[in-house]
C-alpha positions as semicolon CSV with decimal commas, in nm:
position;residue;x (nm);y (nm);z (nm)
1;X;8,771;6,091;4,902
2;X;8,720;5,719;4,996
3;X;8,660;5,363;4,815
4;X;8,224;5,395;4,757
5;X;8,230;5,056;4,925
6;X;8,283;5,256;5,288
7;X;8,064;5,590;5,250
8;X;7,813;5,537;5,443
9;X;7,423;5,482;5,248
10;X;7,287;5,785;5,368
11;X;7,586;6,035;5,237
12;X;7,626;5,835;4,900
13;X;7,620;5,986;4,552
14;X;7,519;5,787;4,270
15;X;7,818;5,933;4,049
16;X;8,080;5,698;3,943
17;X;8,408;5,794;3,856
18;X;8,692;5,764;3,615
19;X;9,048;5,789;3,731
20;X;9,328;5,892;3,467
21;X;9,720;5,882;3,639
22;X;9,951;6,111;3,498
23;X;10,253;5,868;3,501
24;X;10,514;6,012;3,683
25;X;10,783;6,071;3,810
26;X;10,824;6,406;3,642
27;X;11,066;6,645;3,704
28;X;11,008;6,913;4,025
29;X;11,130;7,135;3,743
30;X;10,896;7,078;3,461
31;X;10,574;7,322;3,464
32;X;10,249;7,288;3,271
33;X;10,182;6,873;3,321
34;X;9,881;6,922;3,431
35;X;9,765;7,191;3,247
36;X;9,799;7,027;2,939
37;X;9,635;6,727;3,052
38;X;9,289;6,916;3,170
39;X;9,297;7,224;2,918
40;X;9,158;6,943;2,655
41;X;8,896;6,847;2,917
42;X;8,811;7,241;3,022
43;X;8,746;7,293;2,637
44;X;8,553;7,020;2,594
45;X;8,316;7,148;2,943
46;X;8,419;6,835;3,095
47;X;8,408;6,863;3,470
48;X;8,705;6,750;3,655
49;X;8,811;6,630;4,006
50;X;9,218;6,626;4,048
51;X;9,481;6,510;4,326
52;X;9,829;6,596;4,317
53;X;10,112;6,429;4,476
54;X;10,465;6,437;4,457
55;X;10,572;6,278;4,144
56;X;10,180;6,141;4,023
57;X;9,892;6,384;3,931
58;X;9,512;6,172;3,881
59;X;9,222;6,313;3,702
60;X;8,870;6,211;3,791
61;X;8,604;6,245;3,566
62;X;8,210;6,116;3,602
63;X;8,146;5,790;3,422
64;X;7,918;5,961;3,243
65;X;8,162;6,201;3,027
66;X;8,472;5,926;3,008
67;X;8,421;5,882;2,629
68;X;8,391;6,246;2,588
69;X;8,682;6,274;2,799
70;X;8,916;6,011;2,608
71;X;8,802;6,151;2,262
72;X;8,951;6,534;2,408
73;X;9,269;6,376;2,520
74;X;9,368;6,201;2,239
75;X;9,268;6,475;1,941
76;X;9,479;6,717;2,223
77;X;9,799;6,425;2,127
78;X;9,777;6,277;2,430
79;X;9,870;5,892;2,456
80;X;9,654;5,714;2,664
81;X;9,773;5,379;2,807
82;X;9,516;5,112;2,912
């Protein structure tokens, strides 16, 4: 995973991306963040790309499906901030 602007021509895909950030920090302790962020998403046959870190999770989803995508999220509750 890389910035498109440094993949080199011959290895680059035409996809574009859409990045959502869980805002963290959440607690170590709490369990299910994620899951209830992408079960909306899996539902909806949304394809997703996800990294983790400590206290921030991002979801990645093609350009292509980000209305789908924001239209599952926010029927799921979700509150999406721009």
């Amino acid at each position: 995973m890389c910035l498109l602007e440094i993949v080199p021509e011959k290895l680059q895909e035409k996809t574009q991306w859409t990045c959502f950030k869980l805002e963290g920090p959440f607690s170590f302790s709490l369990v299910g963040v994620l899951h209830s962020f992408i079960t909306p998403l899996a539902e909806a046959e949304i394809p997703i790309f996800t990294i983790s870190t400590y206290d921030t999770d991002y979801v990645l989803v093609k350009d292509v499906d980000t209305e789908r995508a924001l239209d599952a999220l926010q029927r799921a509750g979700h509150q999406l901030i721009s």
